[in-house]
C-alpha positions in Angstrom: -51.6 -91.3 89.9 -48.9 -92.1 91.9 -46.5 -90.1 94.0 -43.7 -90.5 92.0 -45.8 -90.1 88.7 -46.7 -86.7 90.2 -43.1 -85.9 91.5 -41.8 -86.4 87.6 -44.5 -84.7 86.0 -43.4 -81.3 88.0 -39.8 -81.9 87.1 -38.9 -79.2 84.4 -37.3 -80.6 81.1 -34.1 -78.5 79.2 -35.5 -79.2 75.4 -35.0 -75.5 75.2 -31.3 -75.6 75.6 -30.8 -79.1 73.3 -32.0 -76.8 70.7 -30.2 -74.0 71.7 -27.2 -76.5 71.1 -28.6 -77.0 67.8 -28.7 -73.6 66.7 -24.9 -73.2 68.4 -24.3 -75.3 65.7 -25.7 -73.8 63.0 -24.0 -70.6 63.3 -20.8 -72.4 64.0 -21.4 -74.2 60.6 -22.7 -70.5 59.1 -19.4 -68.6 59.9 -17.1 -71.9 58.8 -18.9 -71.5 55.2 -18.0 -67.7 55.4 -14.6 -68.2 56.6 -13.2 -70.8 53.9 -13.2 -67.7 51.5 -10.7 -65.7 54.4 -8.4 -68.3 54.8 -7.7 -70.0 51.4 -7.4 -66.2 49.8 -3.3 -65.5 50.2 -1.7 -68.6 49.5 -4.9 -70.1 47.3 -6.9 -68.3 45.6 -5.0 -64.7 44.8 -2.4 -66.3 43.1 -4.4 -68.8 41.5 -6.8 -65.9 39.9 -4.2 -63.2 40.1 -6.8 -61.2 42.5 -5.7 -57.9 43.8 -6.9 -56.8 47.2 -9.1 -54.8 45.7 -10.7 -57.4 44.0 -11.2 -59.2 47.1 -13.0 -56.1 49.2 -15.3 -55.8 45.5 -16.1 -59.5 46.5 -16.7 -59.5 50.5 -18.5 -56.2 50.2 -20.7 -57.6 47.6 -21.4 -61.0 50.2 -22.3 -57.9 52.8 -24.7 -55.9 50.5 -26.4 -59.3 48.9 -26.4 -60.4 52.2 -28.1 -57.2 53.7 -30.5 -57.3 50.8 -31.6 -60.6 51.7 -32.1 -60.0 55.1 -34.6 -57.5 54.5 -37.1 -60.7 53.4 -35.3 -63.4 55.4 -36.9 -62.6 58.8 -40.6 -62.0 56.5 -40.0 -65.4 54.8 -39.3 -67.3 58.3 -42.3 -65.4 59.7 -44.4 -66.8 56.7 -42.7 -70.0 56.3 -42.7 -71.2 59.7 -39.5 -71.7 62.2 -39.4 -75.5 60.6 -39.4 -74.6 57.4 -37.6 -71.4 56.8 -34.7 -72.6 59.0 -34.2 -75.9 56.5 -34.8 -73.8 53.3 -31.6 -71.0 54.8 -29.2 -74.0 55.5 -29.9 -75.8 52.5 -29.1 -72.8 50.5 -26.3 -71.9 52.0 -24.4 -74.8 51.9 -25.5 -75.4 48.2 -23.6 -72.2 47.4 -20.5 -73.0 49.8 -20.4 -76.2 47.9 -20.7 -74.1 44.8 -17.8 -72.6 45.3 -14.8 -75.4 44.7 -16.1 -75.2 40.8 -15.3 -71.8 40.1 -11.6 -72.4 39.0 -12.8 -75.0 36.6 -15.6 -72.8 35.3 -13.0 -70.1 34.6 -10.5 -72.9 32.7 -13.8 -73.6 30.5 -14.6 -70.2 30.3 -11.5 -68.9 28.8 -10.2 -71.8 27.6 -7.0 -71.8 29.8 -5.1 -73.4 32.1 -4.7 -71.5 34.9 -1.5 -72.7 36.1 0.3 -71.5 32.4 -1.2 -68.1 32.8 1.6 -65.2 33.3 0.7 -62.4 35.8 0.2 -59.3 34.8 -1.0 -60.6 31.2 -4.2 -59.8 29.5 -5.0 -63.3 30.0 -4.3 -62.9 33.8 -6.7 -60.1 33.9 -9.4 -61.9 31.9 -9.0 -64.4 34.5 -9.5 -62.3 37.8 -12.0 -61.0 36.4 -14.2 -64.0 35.4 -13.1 -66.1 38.6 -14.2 -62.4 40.5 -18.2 -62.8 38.5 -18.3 -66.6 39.4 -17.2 -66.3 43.2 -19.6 -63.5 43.1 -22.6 -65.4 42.1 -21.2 -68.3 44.6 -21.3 -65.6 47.3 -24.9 -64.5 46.7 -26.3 -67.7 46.9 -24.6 -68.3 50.3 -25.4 -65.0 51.5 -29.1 -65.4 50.4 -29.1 -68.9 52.8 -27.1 -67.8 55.5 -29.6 -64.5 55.6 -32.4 -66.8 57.3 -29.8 -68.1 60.2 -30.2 -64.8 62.4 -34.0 -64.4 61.9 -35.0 -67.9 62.7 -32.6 -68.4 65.8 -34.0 -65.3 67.4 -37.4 -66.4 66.9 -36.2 -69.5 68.0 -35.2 -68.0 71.0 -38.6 -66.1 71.6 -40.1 -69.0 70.9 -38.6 -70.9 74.2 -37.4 -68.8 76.5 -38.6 -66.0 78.7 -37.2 -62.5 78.3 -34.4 -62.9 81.3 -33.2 -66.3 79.9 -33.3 -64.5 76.0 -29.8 -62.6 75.9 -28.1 -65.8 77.8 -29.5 -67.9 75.4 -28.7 -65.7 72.1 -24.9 -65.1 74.0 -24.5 -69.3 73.8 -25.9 -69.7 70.0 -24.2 -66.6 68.5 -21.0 -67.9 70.3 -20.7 -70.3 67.5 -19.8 -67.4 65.5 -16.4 -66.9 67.3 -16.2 -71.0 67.5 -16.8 -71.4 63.9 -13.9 -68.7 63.5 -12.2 -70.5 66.0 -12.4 -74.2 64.8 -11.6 -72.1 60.9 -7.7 -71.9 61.0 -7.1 -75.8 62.6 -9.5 -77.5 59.9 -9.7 -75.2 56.7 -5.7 -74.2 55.7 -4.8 -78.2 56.1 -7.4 -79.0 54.4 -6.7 -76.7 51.2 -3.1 -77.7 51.5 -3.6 -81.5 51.8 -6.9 -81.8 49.4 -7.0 -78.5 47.4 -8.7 -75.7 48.1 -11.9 -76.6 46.1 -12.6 -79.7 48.5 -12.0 -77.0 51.6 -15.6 -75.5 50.7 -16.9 -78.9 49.8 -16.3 -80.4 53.0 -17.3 -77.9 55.3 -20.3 -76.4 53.2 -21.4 -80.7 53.4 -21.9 -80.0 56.9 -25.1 -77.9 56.7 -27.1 -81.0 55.0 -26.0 -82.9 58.1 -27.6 -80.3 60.3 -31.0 -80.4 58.5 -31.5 -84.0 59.5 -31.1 -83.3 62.9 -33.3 -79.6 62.6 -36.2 -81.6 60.9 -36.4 -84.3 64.1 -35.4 -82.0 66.9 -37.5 -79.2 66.7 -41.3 -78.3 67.3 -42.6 -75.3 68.6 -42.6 -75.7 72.8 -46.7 -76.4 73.3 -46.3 -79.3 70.3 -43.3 -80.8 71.4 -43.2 -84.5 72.9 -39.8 -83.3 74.5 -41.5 -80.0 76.9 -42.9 -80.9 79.8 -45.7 -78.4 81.7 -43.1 -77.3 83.9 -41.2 -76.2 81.2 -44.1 -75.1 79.2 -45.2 -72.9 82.0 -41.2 -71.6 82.5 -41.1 -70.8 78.6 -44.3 -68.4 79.4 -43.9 -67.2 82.3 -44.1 -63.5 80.8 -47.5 -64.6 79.2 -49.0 -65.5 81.8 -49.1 -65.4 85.8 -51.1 -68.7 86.5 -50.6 -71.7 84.0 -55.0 -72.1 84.0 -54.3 -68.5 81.3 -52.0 -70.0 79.5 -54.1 -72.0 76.8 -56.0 -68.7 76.3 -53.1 -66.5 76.1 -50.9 -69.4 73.6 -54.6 -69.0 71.6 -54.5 -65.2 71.1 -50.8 -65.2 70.7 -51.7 -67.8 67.7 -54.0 -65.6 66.1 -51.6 -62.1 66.7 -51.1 -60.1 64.0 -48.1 -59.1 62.2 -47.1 -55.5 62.6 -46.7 -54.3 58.7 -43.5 -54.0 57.3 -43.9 -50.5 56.4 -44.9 -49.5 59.5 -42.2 -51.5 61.5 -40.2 -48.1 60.4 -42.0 -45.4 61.9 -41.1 -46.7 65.5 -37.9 -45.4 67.1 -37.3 -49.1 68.7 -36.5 -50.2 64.9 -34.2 -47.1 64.1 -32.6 -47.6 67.7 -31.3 -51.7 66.2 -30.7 -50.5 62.7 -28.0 -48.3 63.9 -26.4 -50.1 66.3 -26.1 -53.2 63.5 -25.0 -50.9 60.7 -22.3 -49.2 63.0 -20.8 -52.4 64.5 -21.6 -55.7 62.1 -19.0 -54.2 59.7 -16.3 -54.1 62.3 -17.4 -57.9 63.1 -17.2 -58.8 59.4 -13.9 -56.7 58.6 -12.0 -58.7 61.5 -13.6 -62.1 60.3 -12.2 -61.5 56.6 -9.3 -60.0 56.7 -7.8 -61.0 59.8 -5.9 -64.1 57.9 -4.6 -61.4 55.2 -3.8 -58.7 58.0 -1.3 -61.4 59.6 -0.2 -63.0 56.8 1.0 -59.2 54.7 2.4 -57.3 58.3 4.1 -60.5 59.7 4.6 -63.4 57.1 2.2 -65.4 59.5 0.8 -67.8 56.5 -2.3 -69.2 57.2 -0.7 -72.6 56.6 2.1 -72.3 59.2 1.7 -72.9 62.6 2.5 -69.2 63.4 -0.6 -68.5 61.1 -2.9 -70.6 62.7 -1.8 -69.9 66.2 -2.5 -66.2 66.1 -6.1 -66.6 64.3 -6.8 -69.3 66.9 -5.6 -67.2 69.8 -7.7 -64.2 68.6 -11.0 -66.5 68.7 -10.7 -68.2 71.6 -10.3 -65.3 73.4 -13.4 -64.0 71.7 -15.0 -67.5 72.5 -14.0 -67.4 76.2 -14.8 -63.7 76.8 -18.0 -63.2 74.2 -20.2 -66.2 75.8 -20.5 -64.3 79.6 -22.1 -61.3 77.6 -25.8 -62.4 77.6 -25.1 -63.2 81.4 -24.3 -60.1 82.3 -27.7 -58.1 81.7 -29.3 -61.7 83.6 -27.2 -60.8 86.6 -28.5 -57.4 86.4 -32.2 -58.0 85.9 -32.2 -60.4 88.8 -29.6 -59.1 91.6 -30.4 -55.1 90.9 -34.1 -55.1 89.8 -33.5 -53.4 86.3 -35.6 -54.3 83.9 -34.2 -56.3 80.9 -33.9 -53.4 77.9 -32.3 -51.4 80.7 -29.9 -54.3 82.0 -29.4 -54.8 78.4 -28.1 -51.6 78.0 -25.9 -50.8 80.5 -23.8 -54.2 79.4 -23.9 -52.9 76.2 -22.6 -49.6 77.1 -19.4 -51.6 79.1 -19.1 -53.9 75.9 -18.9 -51.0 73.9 -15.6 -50.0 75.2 -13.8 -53.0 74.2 -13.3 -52.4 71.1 -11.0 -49.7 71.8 -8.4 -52.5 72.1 -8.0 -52.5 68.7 -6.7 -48.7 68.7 -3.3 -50.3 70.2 -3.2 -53.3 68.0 -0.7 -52.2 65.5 1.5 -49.8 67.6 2.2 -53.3 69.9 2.3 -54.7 66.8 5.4 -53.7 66.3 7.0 -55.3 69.3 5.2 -59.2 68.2 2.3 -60.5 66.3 1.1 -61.5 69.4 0.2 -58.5 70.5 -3.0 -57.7 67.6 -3.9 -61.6 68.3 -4.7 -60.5 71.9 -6.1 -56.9 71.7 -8.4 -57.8 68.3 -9.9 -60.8 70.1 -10.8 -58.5 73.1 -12.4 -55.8 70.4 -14.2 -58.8 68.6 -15.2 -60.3 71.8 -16.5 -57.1 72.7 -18.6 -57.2 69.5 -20.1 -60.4 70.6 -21.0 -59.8 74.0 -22.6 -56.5 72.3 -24.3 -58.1 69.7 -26.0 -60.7 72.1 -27.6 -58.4 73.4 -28.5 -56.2 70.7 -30.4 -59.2 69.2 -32.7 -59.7 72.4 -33.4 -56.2 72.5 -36.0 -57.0 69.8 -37.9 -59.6 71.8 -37.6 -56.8 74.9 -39.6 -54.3 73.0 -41.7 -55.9 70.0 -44.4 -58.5 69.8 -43.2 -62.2 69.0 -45.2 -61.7 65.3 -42.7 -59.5 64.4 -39.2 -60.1 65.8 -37.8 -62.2 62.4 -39.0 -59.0 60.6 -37.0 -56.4 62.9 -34.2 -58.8 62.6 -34.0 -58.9 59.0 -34.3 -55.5 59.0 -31.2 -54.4 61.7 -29.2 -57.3 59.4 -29.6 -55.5 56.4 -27.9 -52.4 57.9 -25.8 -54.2 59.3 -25.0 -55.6 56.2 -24.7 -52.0 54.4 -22.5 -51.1 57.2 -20.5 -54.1 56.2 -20.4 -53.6 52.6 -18.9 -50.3 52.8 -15.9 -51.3 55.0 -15.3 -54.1 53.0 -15.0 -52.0 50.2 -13.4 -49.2 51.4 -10.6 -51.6 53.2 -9.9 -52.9 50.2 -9.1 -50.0 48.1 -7.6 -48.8 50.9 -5.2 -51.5 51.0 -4.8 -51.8 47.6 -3.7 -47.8 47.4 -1.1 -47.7 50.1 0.4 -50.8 48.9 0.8 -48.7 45.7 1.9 -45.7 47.5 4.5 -47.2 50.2 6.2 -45.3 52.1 4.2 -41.9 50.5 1.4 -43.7 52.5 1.5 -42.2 55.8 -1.0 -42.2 59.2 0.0 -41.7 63.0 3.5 -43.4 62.0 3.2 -46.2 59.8 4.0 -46.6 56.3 2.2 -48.4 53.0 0.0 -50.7 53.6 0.0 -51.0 57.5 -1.1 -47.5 57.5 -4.0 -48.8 56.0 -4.8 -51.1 58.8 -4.3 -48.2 61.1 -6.9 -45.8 59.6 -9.5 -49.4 59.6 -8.9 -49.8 63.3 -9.2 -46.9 64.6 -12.4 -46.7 63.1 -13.9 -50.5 64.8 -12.6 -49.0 67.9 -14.6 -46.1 68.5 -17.8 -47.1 66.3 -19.6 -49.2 69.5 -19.4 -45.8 71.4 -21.2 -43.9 68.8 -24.3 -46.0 68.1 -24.2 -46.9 71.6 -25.2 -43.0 72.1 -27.4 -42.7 69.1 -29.2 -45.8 70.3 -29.8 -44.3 73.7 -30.4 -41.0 72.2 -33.6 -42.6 70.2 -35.1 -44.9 72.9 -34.1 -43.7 76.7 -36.1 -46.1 78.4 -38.0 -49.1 78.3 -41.0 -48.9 75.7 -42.5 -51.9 74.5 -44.8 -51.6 71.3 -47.8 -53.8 71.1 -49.3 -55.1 67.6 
């Protein structure tokens, strides 16, 4: 063997981040499918279907419950299934039901044998209509919810998979930063395509994008010891936690082959689980609320269509602050881990305890409000920003303190709470909106009138809700305690 042969061989590949890229993606394409709904429902779809607000938060809380449900055998079903597999089956699903989507106005025409565009609001017919459209986008919004319930689970393990624990919440921080870019990229690409196109092609085109991805997914990844793409080195860096000398390694990749599952029922007697189910049902909701109602919130308290440039300058002002801000949060516990000695759950949690204060931007965001749209733009991306950075490291918090056999399952299980958490905003918001529109100005809270009122009471709650689980999480698991299977 020759020197340079030998020089190579110890050279450490970067698969791991090629597919970190590819799972960037994939939750990039994931909150595009969610956010076509958001951003064709003013202008588009309410007065096409004569929704009221009401009927919206009964169809975004139902997307957050399905959704929750879903996740409780999404992180089982990739365990079972394989990385491979149950990562293609998710996407595949989920796009099917984005794509599922653009037919529900022409299901509703057939349906009730209308056309929608003759039908007088306020009518009988015109409630015979919201209400049908309502049943058919819900059944469009289970079916994505049931694939897009597998994207979480199998990017963590994914994650697991190749990295070690001090890379983990860095890594998670890049790929769940396709969230915020996916909400980011939303207002440039989805209202111009609705206007130009018609809303219907809107969730064809960008729900088309997930059966791209599988043909990369299905070329790209193997787990780290069978890829052609991991060299030693890299082998070796992805377990360093394993193992202390490479010679253990085989022997250590063997057992770890073999490990068994923790049972599901018994995931729940450990205070680790309880300590991720409350921090996702307290926050995800906030997350969720400022992803699908943020278009609305702009477009009802300042005219800002999502059509006009004023629209789509605010929601892309909010992301990419959230973009910008959210991807430094897995770096954070990294820095430290490595410059202060803490060990990673602890690191983890003193970012998340900083993180946790940012959402009490959104506390000033409609008293500035008053003074220039701008003003919300700015302080909600901090708050959802602040979300991200937290959420980053919520999510490696599993690998910190459970075996790898397990961590799809505890992440299913934290994303169905976080999905209850969610449905119950959504729902509450709107009704909430709905009844101080009604009310006006009897409608009053800290000031403002009708239905920004309504906003109020919502924000007030995202902006203290990161401080509460933050305690209760610390409350239930003080220090670092790692369970083994």
């Amino acid at each position: 063997m020759t020197s340079n042969q030998t020089t190579q061989q110890k050279l450490m590949t970067n698969w791991r981040w090629w597919l970190c890229s590819l799972l960037f993606v994939a939750t990039t394409v994931n909150y595009l499918d969610r956010q076509v709904l958001s951003l064709t429902y003013e202008e588009f779809i309410k007065p096409e279907f004569n929704w009221s607000d009401a009927d919206y938060g009964t169809i975004t809380s139902f997307f957050s419950i399905f959704y929750a449900i879903a996740c409780l055998f999404a992180g089982k079903f990739v365990d079972w299934m394989g990385t491979k597999k149950g990562y293609i089956i998710s996407i595949f699903v989920w796009s099917l039901g984005a794509c599922l989507h653009a037919f529900c106005g022409w299901a509703t025409e057939h349906i009730e044998g209308v056309d929608l565009s003759a039908v007088e609001a306020g009518s009988n017919v015109a409630l015979a209509v919201a209400t049908t459209s309502v049943f058919l986008f819900l059944l469009c919004r289970g079916i994505l919810a049931l694939g897009e319930a597998g994207n979480f689970p199998a990017a963590i393990k994914v994650v697991a998979e190749y990295y070690p624990k001090k890379d983990r919440a860095f890594a998670t921080s890049i790929f769940n930063a396709g969230a915020s870019v996916g909400a980011l990229a939303a207002p440039l690409c989805i209202p111009p395509l609705a206007q130009h196109l018609g809303w219907e092609m809107a969730f064809i085109i960008i729900g088309a994008l997930g059966f791209i991805w599988i043909f990369f997914w299905q070329f790209m990844y193997e787990k780290p010891e069978n890829s052609t793409h991991v060299n030693e080195a890299e082998l070796e860096y992805i377990h360093q936690d394993d193992a202390a000398e490479a010679k253990e390694r085989a022997a250590q990749l063997e057992q770890a082959s073999t490990e068994k599952a923790i049972p599901f029922i018994q995931c729940f007697t450990y205070r680790q689980t309880w300590a991720f189910i409350t921090g996702k049902f307290f926050t995800d909701g906030v997350w969720w609320f400022f992803l699908f109602w943020a278009p609305s919130y702009f477009d009802n308290q300042f005219g800002a269509k999502a059509t006009s440039p004023l629209g789509q300058g605010l929601i892309f002002t909010l992301y990419a602050i959230v973009t910008v801000v959210s991807i430094y949060g897995g770096y954070l516990p990294k820095l430290f881990v490595e410059k202060r000695g803490m060990n990673p759950y602890s690191g983890r949690m003193l970012a998340m305890l900083i993180f946790a204060f940012f959402p009490l931007f959104a506390l000033f965001a409609q008293p500035l409000g008053v003074n220039s749209p701008w003003w919300p733009a700015i302080l909600i991306g901090l708050a959802a920003a602040g979300h991200q950075a937290w959420s980053a490291n919520l999510f490696s918090t599993i690998g910190d303190m459970f075996p790898k056999s397990t961590i799809a399952s505890i992440t299913g299980i934290g994303a169905t709470a976080g999905g209850i958490g969610s449905m119950i905003i959504q729902k509450a918001a709107g009704n909430l909106f709905t009844y101080a529109e009604t009310e006006g100005s009897a409608f009053t809270f800290l000031g403002f009138e009708g239905k920004p009122a309504g906003y109020f009471i919502v924000f007030c709650f995202c902006g203290v809700a990161y401080l509460i689980a933050w305690c209760i999480m610390k409350s239930l698991v003080p220090k670092y305690k790692p369970i083994n299977a």
